[in-house]
C-alpha atoms as a printed R data frame, in Angstrom:
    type eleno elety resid chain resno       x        y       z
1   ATOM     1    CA   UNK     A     1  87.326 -102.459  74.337
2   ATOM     2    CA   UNK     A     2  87.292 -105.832  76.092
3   ATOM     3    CA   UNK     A     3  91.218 -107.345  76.124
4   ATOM     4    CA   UNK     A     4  91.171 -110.767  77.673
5   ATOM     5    CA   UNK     A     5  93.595 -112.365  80.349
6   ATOM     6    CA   UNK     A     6  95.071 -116.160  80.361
7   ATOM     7    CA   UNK     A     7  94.043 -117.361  83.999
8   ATOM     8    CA   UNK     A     8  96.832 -118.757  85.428
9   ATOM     9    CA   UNK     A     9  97.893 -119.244  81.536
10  ATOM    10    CA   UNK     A    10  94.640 -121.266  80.771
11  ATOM    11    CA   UNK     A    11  94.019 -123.674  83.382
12  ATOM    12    CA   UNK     A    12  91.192 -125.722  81.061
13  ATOM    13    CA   UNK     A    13  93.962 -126.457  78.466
14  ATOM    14    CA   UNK     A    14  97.409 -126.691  79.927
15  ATOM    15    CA   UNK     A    15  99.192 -126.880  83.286
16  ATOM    16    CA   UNK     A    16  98.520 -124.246  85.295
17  ATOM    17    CA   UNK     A    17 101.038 -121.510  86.102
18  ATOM    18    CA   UNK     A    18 103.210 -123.270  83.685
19  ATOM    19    CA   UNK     A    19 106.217 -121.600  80.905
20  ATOM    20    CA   UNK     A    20 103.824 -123.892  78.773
21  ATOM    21    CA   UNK     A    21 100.521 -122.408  79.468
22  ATOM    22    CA   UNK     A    22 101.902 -119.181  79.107
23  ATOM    23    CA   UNK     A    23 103.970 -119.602  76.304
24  ATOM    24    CA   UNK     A    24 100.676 -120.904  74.603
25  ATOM    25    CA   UNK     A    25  98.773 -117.865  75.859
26  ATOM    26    CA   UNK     A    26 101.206 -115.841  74.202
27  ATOM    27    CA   UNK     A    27 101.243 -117.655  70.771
28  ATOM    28    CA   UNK     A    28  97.058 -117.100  70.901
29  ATOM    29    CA   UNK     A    29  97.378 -113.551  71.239
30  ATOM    30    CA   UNK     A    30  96.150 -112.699  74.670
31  ATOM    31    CA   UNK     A    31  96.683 -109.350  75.880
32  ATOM    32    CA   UNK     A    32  97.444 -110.341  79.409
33  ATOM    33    CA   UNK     A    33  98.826 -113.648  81.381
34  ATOM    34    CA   UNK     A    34  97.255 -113.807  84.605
35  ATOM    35    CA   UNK     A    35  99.344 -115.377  87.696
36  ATOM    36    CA   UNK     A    36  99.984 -115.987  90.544
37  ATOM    37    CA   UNK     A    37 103.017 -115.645  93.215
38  ATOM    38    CA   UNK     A    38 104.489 -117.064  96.398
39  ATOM    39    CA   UNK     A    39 107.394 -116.968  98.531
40  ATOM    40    CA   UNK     A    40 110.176 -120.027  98.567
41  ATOM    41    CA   UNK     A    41 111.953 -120.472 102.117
42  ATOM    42    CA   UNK     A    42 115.017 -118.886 100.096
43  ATOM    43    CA   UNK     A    43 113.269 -115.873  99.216
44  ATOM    44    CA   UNK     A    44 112.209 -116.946  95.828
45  ATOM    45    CA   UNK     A    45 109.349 -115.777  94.093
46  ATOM    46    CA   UNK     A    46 107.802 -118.960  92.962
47  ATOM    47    CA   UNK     A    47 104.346 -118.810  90.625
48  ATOM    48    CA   UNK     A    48 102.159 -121.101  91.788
49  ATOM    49    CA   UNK     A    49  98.432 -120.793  92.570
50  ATOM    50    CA   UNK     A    50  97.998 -122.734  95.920
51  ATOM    51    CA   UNK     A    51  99.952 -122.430  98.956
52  ATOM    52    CA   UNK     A    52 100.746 -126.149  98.987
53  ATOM    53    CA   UNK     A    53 102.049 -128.338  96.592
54  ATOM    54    CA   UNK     A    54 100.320 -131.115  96.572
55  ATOM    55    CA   UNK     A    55  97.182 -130.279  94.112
56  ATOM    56    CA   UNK     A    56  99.017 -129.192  91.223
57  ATOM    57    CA   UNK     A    57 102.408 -131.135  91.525
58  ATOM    58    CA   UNK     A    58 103.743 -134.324  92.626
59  ATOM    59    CA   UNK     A    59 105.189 -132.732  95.516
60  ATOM    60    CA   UNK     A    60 104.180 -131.802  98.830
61  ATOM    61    CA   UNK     A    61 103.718 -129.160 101.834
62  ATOM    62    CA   UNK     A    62 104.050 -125.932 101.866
63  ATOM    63    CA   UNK     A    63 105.718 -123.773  99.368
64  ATOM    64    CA   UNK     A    64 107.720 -121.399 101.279
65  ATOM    65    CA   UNK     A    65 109.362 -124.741 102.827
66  ATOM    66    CA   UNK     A    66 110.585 -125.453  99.560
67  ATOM    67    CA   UNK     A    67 113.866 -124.000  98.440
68  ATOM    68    CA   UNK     A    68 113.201 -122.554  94.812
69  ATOM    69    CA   UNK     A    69 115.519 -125.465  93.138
70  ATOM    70    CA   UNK     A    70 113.526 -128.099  94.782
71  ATOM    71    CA   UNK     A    71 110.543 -126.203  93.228
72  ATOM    72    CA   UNK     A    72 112.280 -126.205  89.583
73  ATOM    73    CA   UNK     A    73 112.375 -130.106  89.950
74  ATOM    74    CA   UNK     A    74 108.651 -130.854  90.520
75  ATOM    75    CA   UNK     A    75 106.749 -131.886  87.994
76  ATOM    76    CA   UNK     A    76 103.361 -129.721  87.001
77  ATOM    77    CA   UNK     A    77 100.111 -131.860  87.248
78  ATOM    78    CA   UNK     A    78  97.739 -131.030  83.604
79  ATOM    79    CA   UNK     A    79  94.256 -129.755  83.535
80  ATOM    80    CA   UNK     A    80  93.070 -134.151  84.029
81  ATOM    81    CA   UNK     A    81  95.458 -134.742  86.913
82  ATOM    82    CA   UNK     A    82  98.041 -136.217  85.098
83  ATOM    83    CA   UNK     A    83 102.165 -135.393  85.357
84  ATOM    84    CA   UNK     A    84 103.942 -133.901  82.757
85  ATOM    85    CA   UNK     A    85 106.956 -132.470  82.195
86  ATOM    86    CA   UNK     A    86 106.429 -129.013  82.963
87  ATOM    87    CA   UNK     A    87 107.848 -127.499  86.152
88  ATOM    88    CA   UNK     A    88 107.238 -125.095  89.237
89  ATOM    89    CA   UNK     A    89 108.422 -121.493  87.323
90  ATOM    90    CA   UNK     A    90 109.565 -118.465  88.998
91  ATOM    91    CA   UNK     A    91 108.945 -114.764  88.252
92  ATOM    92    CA   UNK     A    92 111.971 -114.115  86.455
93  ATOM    93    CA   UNK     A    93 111.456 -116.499  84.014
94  ATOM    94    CA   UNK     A    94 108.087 -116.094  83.450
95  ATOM    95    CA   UNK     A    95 109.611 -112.105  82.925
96  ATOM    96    CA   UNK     A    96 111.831 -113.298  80.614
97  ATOM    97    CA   UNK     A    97 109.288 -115.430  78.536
98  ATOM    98    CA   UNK     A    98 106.960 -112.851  77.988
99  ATOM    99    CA   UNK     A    99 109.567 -109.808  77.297
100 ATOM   100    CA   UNK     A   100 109.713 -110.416  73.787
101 ATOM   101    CA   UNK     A   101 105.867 -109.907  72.948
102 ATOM   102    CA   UNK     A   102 103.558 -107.227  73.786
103 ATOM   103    CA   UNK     A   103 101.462 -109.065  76.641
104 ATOM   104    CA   UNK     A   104 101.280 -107.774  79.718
105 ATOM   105    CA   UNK     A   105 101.135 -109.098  83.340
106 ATOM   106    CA   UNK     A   106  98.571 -109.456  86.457
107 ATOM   107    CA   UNK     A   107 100.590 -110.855  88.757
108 ATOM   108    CA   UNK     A   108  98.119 -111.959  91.652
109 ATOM   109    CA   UNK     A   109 100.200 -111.852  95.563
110 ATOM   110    CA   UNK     A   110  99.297 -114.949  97.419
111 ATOM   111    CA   UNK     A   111  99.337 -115.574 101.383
112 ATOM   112    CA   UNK     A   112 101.187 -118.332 102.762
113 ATOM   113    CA   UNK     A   113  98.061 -119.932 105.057
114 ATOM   114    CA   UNK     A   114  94.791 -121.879 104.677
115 ATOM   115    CA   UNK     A   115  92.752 -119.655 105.587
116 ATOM   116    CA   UNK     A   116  90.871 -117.004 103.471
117 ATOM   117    CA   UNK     A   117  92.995 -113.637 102.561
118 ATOM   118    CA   UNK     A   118  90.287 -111.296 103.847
119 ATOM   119    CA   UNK     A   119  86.999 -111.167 105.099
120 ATOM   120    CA   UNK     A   120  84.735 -108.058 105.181
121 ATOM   121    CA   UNK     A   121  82.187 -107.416 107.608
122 ATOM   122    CA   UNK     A   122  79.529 -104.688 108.421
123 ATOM   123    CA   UNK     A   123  80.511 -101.977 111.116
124 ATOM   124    CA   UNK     A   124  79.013  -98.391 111.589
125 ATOM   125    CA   UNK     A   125  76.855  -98.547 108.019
126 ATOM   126    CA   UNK     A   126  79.932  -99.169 106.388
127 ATOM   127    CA   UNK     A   127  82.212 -102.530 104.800
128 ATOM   128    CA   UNK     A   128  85.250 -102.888 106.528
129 ATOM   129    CA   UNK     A   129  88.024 -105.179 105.399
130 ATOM   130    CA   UNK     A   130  90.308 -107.360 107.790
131 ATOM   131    CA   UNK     A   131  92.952 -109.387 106.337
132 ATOM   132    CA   UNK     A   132  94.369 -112.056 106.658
133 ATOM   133    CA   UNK     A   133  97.966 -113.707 106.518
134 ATOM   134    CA   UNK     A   134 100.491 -112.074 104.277
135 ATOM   135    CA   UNK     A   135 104.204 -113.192 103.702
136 ATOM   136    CA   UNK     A   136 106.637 -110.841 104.897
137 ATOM   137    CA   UNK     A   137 108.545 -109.423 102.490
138 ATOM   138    CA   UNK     A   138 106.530 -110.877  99.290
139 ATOM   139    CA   UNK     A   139 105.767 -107.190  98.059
140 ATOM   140    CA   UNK     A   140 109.272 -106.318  98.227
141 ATOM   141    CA   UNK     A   141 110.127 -109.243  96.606
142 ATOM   142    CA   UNK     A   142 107.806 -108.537  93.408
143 ATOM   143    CA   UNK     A   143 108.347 -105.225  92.846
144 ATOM   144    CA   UNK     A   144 112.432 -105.841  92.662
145 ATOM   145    CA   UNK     A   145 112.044 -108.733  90.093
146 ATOM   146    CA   UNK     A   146 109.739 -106.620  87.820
147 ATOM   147    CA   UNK     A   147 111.840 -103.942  87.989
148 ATOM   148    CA   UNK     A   148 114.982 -105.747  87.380
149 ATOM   149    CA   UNK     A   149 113.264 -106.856  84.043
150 ATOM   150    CA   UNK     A   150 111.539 -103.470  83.188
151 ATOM   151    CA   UNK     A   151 108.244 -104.673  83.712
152 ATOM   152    CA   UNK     A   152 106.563 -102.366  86.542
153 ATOM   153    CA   UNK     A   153 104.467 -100.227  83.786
154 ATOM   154    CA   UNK     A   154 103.920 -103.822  81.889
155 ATOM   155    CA   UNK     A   155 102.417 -105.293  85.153
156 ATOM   156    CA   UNK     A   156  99.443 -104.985  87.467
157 ATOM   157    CA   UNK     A   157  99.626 -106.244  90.862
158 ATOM   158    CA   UNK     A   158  96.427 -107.796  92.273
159 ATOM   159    CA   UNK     A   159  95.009 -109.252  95.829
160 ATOM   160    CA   UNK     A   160  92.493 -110.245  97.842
161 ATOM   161    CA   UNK     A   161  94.369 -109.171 100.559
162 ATOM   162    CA   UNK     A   162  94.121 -105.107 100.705
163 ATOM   163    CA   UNK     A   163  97.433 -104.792 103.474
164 ATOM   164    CA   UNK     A   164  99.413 -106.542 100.292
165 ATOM   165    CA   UNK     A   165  97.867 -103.379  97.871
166 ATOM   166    CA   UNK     A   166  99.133 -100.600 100.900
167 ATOM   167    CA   UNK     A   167 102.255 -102.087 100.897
168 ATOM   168    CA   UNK     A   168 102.589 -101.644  97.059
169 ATOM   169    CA   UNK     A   169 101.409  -98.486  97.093
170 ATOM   170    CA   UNK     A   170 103.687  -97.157  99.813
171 ATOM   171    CA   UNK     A   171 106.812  -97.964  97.628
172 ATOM   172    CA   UNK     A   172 105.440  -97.300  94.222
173 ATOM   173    CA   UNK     A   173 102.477  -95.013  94.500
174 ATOM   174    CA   UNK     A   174 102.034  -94.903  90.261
175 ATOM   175    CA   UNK     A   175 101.918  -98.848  90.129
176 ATOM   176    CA   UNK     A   176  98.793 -100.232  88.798
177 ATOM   177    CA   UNK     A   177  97.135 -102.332  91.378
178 ATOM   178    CA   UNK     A   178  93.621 -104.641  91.502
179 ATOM   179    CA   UNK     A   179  91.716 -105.464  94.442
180 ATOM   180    CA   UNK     A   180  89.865 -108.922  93.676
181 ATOM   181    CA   UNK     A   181  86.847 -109.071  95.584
182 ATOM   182    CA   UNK     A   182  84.388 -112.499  94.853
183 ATOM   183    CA   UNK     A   183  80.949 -112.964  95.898
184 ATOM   184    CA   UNK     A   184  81.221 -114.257  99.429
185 ATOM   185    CA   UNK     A   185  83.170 -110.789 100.773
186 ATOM   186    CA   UNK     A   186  79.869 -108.488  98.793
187 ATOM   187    CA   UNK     A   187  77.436 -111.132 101.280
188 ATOM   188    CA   UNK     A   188  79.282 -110.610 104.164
189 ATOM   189    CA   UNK     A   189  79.357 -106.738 103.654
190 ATOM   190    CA   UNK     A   190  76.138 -106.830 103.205
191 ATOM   191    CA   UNK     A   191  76.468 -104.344 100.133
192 ATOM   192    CA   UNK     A   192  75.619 -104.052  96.306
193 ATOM   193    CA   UNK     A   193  78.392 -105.017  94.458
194 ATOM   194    CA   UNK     A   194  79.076 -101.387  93.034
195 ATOM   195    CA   UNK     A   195  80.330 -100.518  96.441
196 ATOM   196    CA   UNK     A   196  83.380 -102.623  95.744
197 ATOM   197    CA   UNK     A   197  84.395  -99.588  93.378
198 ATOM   198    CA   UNK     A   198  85.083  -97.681  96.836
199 ATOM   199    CA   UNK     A   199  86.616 -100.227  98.421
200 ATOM   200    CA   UNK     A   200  89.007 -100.104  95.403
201 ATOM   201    CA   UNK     A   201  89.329  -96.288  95.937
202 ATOM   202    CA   UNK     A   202  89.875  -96.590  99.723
203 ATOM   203    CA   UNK     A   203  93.317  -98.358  99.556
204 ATOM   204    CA   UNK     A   204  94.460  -96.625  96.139
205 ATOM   205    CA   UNK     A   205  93.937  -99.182  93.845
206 ATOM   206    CA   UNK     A   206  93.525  -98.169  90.244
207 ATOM   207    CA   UNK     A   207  91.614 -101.388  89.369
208 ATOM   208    CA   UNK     A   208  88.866 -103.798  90.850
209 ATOM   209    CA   UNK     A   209  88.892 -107.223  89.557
210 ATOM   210    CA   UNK     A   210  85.642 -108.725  90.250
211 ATOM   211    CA   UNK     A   211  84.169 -112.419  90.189
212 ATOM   212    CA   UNK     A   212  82.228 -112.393  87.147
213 ATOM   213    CA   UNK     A   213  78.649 -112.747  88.323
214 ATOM   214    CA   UNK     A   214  78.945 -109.431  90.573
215 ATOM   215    CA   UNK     A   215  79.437 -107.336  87.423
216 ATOM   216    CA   UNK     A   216  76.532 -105.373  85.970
217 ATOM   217    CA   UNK     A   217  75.458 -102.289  83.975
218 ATOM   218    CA   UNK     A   218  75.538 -100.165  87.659
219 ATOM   219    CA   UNK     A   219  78.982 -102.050  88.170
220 ATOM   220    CA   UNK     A   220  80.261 -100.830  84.965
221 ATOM   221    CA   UNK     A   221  79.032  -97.283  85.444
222 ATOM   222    CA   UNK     A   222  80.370  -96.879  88.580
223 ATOM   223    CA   UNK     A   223  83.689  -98.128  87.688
224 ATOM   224    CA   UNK     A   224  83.464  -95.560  84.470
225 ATOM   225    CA   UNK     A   225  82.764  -92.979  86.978
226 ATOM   226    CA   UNK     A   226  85.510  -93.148  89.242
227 ATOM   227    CA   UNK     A   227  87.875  -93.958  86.228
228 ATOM   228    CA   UNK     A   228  88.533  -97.374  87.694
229 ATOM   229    CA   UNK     A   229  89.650 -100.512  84.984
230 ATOM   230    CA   UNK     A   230  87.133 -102.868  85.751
231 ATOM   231    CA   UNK     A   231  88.163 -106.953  85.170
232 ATOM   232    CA   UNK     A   232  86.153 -109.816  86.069
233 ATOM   233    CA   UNK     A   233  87.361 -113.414  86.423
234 ATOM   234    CA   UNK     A   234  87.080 -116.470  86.064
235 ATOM   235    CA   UNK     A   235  84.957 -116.388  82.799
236 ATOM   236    CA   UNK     A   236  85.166 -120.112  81.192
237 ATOM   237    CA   UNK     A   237  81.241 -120.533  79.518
238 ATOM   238    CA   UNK     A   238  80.690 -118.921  75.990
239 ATOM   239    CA   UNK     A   239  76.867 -116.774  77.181
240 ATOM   240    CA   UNK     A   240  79.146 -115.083  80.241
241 ATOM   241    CA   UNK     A   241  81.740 -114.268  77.840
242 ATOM   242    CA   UNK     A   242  79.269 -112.710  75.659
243 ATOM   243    CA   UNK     A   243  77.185 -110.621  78.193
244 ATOM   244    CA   UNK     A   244  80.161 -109.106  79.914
245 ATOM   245    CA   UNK     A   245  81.732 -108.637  76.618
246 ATOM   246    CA   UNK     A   246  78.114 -106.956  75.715
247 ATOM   247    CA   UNK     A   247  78.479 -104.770  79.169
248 ATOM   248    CA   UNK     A   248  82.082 -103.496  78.419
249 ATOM   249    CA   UNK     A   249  84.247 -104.805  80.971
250 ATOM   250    CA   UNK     A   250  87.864 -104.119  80.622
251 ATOM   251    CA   UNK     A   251  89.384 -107.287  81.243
252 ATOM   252    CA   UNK     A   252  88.065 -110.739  80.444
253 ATOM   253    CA   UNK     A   253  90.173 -113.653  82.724
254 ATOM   254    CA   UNK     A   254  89.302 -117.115  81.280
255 ATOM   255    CA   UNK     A   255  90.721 -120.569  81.912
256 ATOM   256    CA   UNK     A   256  89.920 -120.880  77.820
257 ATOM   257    CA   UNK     A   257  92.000 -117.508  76.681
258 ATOM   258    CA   UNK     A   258  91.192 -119.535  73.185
259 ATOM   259    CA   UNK     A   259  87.148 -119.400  73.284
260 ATOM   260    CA   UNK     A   260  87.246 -115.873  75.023
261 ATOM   261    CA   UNK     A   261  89.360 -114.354  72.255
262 ATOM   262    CA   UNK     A   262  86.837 -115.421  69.750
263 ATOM   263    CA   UNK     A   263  84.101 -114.373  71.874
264 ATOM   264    CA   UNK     A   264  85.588 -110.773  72.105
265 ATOM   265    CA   UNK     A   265  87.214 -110.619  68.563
266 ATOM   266    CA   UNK     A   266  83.912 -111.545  67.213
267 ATOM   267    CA   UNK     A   267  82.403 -108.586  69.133
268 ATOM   268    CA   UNK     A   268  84.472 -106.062  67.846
């Protein structure tokens, strides 16, 4: 059965990575809030999707220069640009928010740089991965917080970044984790997108998370196969909703958690 993930709370309706967004997520039903995490200069975890500030708030720079109170006075830009009165969230009190329902969490790990978080390229026949910047420490960081609030079974923690899903692994070896893996790192393998089910396998993950187009009936089977949850993102037009809905995916992340719970409610 399809469940369905807020991205980043619903990006197409409310400020992203917002206590409103998610709060709203909640009140729809969704059976997961999807977001994303980076580290303040204090040793915060701050969610926020970017590295910088400047797209999605009226500040500016990068975020671990920011102290996390600085970050609690910025104002959150809306889905058209505009301010409101919404502000940069941490962890804990996203935790706290969502304690009291039955959601759960995929709580993406960010890297502090701009550049990419991996790329893959072809050696010897085979897809190997090499990552890029990670923030010392972020892991660490995570795993404490959901811990502290009784969350590690009610969370899955995803990358790009395959060093970040080691790491995890290491210190909590029955911790759900996804490895997110879009188009552009299947082209520069050189591969068929099933083969991102091994790369899953190959640094423990127990899920893949998948840009949406990649997924297919041989995607699906594979992931059956090797017992891996399969989720694709980001899924925002009614006809994709409906043919991965059709193919069985296990997670459906959407910017419009609204549309994609009718979508998959309908289907069941």
């Amino acid at each position: 059965m399809t469940r369905v993930a807020a991205h980043r709370g619903g990006a197409l309706l409310w400020p992203e990575n917002s206590l409103h967004a998610f709060r709203h997520a909640l009140a729809l039903g969704c059976d997961f809030l999807e977001l994303d995490v980076h580290l303040t200069s204090d040793g915060e975890v701050a969610v926020i999707h970017d590295a910088t500030l400047d797209r999605t708030s009226e500040g500016a720079g990068a975020v671990v220069a920011a102290k996390a109170t600085a970050l609690r006075r910025l104002r959150l830009r809306g889905p058209d640009g505009g301010l409101t009165d919404e502000r940069v969230p941490l962890l804990e009190e996203v935790l706290a928010l969502v304690a009291p329902t039955p959601a759960a969490l995929l709580v993406e790990v960010k890297g502090p740089g701009p550049g990419v978080e991996v790329r893959y390229r072809r050696a010897g026949g085979r897809a190997t991965a090499v990552p890029g910047e990670r923030y010392e420490g972020l892991e660490d960081k995570v795993i404490a917080t959901l811990g502290r609030a009784g969350f590690l079974e009610r969370a899955t923690v995803m990358a790009f970044n395959p060093d970040v899903l080691t790491r995890v692994r290491a210190r909590l070896p029955r911790q759900r984790t996804t490895l997110l893996v879009d188009a552009d790192h299947v082209a520069q393998a050189g591969t068929r997108p099933e083969e991102t089910i091994d790369w899953a396998l190959a640094v423990g993950a127990t899920d893949v998370g998948l840009e949406h187009a990649l997924a297919n009936e041989t995607v699906v089977r594979a992931a059956r196969a090797a017992d891996v949850l399969l989720s694709v993102w980001t899924v925002n037009d009614e006809p994709a909703m409906r043919r991965l809905t059709a193919l069985g995916v296990d997670v459906l992340t959407s910017d419009r958690p609204d549309l994609a719970l009718r979508v998959v409610r309908g289907a069941r």
